[in-house]
N, C-alpha and C positions, 0 to 999 in steps of 0.2 A: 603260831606261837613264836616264828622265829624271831628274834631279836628285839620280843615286847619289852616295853620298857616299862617297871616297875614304881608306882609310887610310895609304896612303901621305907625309902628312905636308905641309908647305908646299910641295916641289916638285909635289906631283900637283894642290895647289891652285890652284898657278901657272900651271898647263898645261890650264887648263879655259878652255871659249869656253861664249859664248851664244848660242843656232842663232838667227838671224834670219828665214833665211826658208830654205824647201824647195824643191828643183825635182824631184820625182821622176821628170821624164822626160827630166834633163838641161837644160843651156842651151837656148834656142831655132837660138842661132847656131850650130849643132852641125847640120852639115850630115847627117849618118847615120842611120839609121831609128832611130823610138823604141823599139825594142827592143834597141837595141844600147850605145845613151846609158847612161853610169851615173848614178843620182839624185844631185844634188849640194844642198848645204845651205852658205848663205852663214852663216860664224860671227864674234863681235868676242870675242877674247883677252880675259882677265877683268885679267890683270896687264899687259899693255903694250898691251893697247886695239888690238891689230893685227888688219885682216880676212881672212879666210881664208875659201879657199873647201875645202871638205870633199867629195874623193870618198866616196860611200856605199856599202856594201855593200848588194845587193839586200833584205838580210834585218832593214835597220838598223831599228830602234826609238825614234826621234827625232821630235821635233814639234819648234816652235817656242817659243822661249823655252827649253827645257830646257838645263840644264848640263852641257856634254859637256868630257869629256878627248878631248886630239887624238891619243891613241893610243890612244884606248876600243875598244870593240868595235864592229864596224858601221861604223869609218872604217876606210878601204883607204889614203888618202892626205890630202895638204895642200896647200895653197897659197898664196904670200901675194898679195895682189888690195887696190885701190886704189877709194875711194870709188865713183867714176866706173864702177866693173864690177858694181857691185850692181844689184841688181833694184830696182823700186818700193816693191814689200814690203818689203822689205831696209831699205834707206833710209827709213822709214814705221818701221821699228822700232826703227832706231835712237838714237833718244833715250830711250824706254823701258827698254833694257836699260841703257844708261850708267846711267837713274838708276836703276834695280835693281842695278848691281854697287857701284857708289858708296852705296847704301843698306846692301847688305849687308858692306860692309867699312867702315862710316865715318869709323874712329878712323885709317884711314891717311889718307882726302881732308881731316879735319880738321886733321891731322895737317901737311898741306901747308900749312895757313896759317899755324902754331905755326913752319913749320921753311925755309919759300921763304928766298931768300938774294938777295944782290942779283947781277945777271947781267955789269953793267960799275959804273962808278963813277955813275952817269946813269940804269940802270934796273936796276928790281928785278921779282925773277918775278911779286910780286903786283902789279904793273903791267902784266904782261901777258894778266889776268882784266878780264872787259868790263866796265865802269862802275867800275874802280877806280882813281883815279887819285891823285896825289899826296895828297892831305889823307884820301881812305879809307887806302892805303897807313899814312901814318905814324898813324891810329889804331888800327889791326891790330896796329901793331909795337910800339904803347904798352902795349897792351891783354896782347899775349903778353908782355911782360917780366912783366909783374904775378901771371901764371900760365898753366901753357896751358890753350887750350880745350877743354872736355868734349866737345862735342856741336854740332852746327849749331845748336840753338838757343839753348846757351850762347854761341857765336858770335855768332849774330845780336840778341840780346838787349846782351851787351857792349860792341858797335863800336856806337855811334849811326852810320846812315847807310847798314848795311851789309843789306841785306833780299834772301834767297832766297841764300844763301849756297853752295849745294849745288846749285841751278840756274847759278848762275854757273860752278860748276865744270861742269856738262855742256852749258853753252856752248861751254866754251873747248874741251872734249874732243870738239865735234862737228867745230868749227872746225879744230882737226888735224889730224880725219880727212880732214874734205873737201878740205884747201889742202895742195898738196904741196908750194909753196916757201914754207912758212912758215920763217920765219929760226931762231926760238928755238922749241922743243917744250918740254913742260913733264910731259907723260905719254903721250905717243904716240911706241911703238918705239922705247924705249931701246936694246935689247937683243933683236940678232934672233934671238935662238933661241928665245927666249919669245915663249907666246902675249899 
């Protein structure tokens, strides 16, 4: 199952997660013999960044890192779950796969810089990216009137000032996950039907 690729089109793309970590003998907190536990697999939603934790079928075919759809083969169920209910592993992997899904889609997170809007009269979204503050802000905004940008390192080459551009975004993205009363989201669960 690892990494099958899907014909069904942007919604089956939408609907894929990245396995972060496996339990195959269930939670620990799972008071019941381990023979009775179903193997669970902690996964992060590739389009709204949501964690889930995936019942497994005994017979499932999944590692870590691999690209699973939430209604592939080998998951029996879903569920959504909050930073704080990950495992070590889990959270240890998570930064790698943000910057693996943000790799592999790039033209949409570059795309966010091209297209952030402002949020009140006072702030704008790319203000709410860490080390960006008013004077990065309005050369970002100069910079995209002029054309948008190709690539992060069209990006980062363009803004004087502006370095690891695509790390910043998997800052802000870890930051959402972790902080649940953050006031503004900017890509974390828009949309709870999506993974």
């Amino acid at each position: 199952m690892s990494d099958a690729e899907s014909d069904d089109g942007a919604s089956a793309e939408r609907s894929r997660a990245m396995v972060l970590d496996l339990l195959p003998n269930g939670r620990s907190d799972d008071d019941r013999p381990a023979h009775r536990k179903p193997p669970l697999a902690y996964a992060l939603g590739e389009s709204q960044f949501r964690l889930r934790e995936l019942t497994l079928a005994e017979d499932a075919d999944i590692g870590i890192g691999d690209r699973v759809p939430f209604d592939g083969d080998g998951i029996e169920s879903t569920r959504e779950m909050t930073h704080a209910d990950l495992s070590n592993a889990a959270r240890s992997e998570l930064e790698y796969a943000v910057g693996e899904i943000i790799d592999r889609d790039e033209a949409r997170f570059v795309g966010f810089y091209d297209d952030a809007q402002p949020i009140t009269l006072r702030l704008h979204q790319l203000n709410l990216l860490p080390g960006i503050g008013k004077k990065l802000r309005n050369s970002i905004l100069d910079e995209r009137k002029r054309a948008p940008f190709e690539g992060f390192d069209d990006l980062e080459e363009r803004v004087a000032g502006l370095h690891r551009p695509k790390e910043i975004l998997v800052e802000r993205l870890i930051e959402e996950l972790r902080d649940d009363d953050l006031k503004y989201r900017i890509f974390v669960g828009r949309d709870p039907d999506e993974g």
